[in-house]
MDTraj code that builds the backbone (N, CA, C; nanometers):
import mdtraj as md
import numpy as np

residues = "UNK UNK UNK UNK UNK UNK UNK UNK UNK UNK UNK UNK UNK UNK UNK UNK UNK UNK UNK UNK UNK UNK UNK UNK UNK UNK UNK UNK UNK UNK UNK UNK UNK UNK UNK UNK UNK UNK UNK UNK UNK UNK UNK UNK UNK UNK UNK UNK UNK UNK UNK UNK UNK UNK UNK UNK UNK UNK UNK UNK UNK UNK UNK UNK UNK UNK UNK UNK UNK UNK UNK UNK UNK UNK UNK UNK UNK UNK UNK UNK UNK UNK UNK UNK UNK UNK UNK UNK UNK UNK UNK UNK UNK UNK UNK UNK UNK UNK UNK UNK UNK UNK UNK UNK UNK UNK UNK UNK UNK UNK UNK UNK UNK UNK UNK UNK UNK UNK".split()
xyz = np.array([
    [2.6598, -5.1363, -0.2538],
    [2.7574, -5.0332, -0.2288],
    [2.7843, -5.0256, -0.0780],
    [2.9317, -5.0216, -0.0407],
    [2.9111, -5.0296, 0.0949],
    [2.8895, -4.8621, 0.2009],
    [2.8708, -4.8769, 0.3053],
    [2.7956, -4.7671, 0.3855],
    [2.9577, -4.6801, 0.4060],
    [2.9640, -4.5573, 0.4055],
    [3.0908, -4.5242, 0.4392],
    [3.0523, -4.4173, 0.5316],
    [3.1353, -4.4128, 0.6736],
    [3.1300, -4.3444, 0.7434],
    [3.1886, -4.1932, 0.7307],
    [3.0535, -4.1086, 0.7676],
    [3.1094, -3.9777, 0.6888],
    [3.1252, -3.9064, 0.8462],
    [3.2234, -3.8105, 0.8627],
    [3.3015, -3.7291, 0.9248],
    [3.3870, -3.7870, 1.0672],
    [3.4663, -3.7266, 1.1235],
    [3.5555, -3.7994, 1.2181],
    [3.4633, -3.7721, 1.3305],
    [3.4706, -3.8288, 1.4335],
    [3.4189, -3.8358, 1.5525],
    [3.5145, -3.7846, 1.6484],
    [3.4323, -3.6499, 1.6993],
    [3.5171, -3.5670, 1.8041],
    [3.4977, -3.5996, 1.8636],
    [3.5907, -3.5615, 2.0183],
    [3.6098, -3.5693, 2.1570],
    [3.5331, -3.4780, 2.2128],
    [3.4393, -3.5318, 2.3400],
    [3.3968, -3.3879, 2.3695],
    [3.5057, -3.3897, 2.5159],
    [3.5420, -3.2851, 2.5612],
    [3.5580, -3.2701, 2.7220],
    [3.4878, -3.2184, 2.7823],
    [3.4646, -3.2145, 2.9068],
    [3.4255, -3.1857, 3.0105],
    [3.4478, -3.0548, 3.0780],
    [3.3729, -2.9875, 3.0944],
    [3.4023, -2.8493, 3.1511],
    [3.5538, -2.8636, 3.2394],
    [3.5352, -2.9179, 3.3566],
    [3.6060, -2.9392, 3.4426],
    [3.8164, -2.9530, 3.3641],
    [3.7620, -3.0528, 3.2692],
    [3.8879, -3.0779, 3.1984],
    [3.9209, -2.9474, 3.1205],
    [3.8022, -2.8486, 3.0594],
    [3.8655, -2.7881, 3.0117],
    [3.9395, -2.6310, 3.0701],
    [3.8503, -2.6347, 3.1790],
    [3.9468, -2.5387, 3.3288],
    [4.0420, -2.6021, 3.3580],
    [4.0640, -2.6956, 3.3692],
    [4.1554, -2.7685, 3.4392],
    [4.3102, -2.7135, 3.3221],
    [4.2494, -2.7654, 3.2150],
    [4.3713, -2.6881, 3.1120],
    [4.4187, -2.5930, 3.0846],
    [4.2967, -2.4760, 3.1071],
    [4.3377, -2.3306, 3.0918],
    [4.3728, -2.2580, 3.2394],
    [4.3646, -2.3152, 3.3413],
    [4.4394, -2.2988, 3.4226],
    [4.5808, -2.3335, 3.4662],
    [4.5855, -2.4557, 3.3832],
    [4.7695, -2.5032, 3.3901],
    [4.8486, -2.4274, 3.2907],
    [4.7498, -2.3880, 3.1735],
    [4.7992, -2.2927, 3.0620],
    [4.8791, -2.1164, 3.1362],
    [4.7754, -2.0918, 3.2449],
    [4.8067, -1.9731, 3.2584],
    [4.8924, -1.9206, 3.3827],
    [4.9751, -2.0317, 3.4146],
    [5.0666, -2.0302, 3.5062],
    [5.2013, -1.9883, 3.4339],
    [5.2860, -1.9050, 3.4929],
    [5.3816, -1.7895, 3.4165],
    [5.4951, -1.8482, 3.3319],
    [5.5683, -1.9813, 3.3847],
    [5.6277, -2.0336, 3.3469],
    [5.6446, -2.1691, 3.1883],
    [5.4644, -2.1892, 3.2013],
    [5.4032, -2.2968, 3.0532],
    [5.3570, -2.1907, 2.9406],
    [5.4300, -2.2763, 2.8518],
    [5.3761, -2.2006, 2.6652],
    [5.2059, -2.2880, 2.6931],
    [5.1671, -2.2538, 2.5826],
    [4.9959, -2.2711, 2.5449],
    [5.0543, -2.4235, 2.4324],
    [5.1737, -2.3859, 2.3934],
    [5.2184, -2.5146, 2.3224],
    [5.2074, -2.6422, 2.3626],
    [5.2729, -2.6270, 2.4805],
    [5.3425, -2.7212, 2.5573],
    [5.2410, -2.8020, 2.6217],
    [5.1240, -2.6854, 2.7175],
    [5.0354, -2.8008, 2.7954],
    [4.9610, -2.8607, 2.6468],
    [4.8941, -2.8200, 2.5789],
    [4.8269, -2.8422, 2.4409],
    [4.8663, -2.9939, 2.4311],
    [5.0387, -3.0298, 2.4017],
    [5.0953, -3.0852, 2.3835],
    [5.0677, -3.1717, 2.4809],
    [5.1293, -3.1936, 2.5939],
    [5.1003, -3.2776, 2.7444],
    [4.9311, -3.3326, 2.7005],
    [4.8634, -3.2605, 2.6906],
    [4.6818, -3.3023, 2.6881],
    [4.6749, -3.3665, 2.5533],
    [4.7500, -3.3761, 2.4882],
    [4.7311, -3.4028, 2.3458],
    [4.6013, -3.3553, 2.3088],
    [4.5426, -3.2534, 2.2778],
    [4.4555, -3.1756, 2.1819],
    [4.5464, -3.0301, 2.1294],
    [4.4651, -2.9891, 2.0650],
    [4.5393, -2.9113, 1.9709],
    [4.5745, -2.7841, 2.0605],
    [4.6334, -2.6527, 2.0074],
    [4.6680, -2.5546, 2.0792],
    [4.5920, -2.4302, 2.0277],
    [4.5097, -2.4647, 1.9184],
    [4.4080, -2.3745, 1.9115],
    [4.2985, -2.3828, 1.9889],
    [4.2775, -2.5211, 2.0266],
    [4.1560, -2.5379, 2.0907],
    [4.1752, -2.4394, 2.2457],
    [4.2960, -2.5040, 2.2973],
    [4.3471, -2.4706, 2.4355],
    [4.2801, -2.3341, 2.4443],
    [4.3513, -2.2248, 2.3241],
    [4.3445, -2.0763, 2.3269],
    [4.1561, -2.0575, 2.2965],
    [4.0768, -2.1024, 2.2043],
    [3.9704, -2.0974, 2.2186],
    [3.9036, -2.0936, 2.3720],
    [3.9484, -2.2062, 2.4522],
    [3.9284, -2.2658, 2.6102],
    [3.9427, -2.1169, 2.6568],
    [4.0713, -2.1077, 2.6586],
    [4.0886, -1.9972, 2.7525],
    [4.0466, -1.8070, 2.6994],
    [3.9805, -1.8389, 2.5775],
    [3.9427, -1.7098, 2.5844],
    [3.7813, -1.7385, 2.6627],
    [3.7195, -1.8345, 2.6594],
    [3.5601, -1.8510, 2.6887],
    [3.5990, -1.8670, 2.8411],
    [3.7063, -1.8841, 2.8954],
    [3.7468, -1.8656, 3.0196],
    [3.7330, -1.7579, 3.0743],
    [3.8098, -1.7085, 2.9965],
    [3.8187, -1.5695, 3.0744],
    [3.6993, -1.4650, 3.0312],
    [3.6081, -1.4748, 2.9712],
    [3.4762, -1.4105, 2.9113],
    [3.3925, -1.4213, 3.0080],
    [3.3865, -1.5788, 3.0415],
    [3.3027, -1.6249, 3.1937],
    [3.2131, -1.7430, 3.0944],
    [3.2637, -1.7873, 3.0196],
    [3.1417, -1.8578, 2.8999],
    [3.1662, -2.0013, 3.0018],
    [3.3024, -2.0898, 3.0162],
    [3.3524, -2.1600, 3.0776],
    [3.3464, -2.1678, 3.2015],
    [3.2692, -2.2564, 3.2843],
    [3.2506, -2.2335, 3.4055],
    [3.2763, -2.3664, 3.4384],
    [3.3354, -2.4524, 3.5875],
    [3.3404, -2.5519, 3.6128],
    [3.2951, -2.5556, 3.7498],
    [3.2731, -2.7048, 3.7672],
    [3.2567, -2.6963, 3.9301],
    [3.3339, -2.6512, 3.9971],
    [3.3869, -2.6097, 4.1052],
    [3.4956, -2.5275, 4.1860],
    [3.5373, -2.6577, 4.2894],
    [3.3989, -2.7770, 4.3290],
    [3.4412, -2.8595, 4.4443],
    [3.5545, -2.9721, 4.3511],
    [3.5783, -2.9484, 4.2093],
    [3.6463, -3.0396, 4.1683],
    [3.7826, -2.9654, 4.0658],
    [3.8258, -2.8478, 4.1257],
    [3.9740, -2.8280, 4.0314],
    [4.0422, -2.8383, 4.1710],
    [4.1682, -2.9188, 4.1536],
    [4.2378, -2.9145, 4.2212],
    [4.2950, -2.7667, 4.3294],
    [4.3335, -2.8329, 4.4285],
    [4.3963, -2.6833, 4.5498],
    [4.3924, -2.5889, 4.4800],
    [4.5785, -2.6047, 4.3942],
    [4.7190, -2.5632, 4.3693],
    [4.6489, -2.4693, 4.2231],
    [4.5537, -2.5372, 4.1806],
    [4.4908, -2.4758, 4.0384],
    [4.3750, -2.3591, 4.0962],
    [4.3315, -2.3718, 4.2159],
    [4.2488, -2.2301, 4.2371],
    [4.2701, -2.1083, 4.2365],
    [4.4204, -2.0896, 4.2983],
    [4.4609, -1.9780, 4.2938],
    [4.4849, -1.8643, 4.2243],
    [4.4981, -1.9635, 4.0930],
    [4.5100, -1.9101, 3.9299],
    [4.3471, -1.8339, 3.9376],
    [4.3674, -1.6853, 3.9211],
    [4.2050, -1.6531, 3.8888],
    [4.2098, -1.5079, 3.7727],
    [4.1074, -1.5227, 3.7012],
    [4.1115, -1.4709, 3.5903],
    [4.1892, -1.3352, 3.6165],
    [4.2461, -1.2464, 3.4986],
    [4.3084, -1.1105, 3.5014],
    [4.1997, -1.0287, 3.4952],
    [4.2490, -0.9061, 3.5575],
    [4.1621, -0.8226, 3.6257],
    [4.1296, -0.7236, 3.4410],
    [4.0161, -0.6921, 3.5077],
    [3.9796, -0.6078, 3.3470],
    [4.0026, -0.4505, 3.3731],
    [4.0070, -0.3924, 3.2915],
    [4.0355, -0.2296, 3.2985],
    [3.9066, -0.1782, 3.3173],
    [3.8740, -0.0597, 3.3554],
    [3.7950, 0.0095, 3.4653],
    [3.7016, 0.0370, 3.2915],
    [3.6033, -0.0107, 3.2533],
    [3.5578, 0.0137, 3.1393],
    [3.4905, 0.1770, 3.1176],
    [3.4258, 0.2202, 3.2459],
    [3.3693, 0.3253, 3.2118],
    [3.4552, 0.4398, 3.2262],
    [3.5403, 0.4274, 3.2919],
    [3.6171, 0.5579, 3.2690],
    [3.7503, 0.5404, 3.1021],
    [3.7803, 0.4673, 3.0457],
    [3.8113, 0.4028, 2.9012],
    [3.7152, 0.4652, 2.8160],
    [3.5793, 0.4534, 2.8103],
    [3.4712, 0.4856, 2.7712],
    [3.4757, 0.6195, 2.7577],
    [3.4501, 0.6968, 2.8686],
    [3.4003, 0.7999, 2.8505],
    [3.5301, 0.9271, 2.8074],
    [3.6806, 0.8727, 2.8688],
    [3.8020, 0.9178, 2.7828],
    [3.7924, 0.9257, 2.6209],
    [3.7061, 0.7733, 2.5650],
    [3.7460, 0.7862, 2.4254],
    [3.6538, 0.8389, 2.3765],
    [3.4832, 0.8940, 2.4301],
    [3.3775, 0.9243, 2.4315],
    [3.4683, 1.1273, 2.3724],
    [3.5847, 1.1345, 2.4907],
    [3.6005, 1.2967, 2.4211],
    [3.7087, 1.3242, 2.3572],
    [3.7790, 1.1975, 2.3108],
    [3.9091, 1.2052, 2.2351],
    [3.7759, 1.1880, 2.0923],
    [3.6764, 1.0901, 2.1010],
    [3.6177, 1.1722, 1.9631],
    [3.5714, 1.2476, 1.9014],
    [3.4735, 1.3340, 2.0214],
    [3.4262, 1.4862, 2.0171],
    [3.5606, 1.5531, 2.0070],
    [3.6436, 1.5160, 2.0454],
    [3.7683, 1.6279, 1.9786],
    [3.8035, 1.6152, 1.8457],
    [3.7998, 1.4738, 1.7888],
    [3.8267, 1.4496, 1.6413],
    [3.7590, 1.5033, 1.5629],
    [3.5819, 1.4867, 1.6248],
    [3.4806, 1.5245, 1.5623],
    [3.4882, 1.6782, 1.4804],
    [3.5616, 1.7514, 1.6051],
    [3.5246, 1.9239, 1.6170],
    [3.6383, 1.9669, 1.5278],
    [3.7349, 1.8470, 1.5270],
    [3.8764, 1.9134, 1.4332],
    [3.8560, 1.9360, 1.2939],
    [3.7703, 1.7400, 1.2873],
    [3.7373, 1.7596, 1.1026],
    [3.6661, 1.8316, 1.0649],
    [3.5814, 1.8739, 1.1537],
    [3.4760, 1.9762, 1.0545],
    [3.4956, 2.1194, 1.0640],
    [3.6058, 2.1386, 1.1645],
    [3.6683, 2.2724, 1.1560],
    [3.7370, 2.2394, 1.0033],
    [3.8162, 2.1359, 0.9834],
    [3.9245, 2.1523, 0.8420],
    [3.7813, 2.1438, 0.7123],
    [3.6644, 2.0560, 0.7586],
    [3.5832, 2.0472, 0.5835],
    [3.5504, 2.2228, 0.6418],
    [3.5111, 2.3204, 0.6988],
    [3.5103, 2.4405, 0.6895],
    [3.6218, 2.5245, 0.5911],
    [3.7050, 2.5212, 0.6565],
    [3.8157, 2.5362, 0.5773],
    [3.8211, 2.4973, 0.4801],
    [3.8336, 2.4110, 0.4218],
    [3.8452, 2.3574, 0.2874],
    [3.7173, 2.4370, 0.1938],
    [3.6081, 2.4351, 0.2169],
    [3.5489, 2.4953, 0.1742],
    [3.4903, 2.6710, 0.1181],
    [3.5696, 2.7307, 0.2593],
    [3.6354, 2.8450, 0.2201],
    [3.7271, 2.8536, 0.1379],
    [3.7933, 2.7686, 0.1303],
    [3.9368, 2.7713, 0.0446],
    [3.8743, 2.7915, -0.1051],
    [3.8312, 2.6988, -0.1289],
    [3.7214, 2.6470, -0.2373],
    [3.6847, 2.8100, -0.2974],
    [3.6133, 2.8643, -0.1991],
    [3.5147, 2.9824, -0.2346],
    [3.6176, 3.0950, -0.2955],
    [3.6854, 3.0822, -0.1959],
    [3.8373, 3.2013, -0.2402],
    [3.8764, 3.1779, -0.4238],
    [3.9011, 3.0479, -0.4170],
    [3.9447, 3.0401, -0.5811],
    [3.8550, 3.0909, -0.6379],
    [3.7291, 3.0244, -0.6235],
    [3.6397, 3.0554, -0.7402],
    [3.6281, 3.2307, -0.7240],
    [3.6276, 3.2675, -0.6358],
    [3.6532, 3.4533, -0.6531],
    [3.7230, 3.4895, -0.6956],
    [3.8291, 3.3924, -0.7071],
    [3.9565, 3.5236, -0.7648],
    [3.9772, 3.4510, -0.9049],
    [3.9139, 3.3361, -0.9572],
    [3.9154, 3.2716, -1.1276],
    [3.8251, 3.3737, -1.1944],
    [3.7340, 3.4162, -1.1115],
    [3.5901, 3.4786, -1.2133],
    [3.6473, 3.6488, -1.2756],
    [3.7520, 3.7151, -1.1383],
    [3.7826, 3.8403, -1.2288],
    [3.8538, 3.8565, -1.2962],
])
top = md.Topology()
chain = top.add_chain()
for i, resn in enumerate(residues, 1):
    res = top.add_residue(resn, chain, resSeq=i)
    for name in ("N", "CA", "C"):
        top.add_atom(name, md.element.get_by_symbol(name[0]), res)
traj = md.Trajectory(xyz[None], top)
């Protein structure tokens, strides 16, 4: 019986190559299509690239991305703790609403049954 080779053999890249892509990706004027396309690998991968990019998972040497590609540097993140502690009392407000209404409701409740029994 002959030996059959089981699964395709991926490509790996190289850190470097794969900054190198998600930095040409995130210049204002290129789709995620397009460089994808130019590199010939896929355009899911690209977007995978550039989310571990911008996470910090993706790291490359710095003495080897080109000039013109340094400048490109990740987007700035939102101020987390003050986000936090905003939604920290938009839920203590939710908190205090619903159980003001299951109060209510439960009075409500009590009212019927007082006024079914006479």
């Amino acid at each position: 019986m002959p030996a059959y080779k089981t699964g395709k053999k991926t490509r790996q890249y190289s850190n470097e190559f794969k900054v190198g892509a998600v930095l040409m990706s995130c210049k204002p004027d290129r789709l995620i299509r397009d460089v994808a396309q130019s590199l010939d690998i896929h355009p899911f991968m690209l977007s995978r690239w550039r989310k571990e990019y911008f996470e910090g998972k993706l790291v490359a040497d710095k003495r080897k991305i080109p000039t013109d590609l340094k400048a490109i540097e990740r987007p700035e993140q939102p101020p987390e703790p003050d986000r936090l502690k905003q939604l920290e009392r938009e839920n203590e407000a939710l908190r205090m609403e619903n159980d003001f209404l299951k109060k209510w409701q439960r009075f409500l409740a009590e009212q019927r049954r007082k006024g079914s029994r006479s």
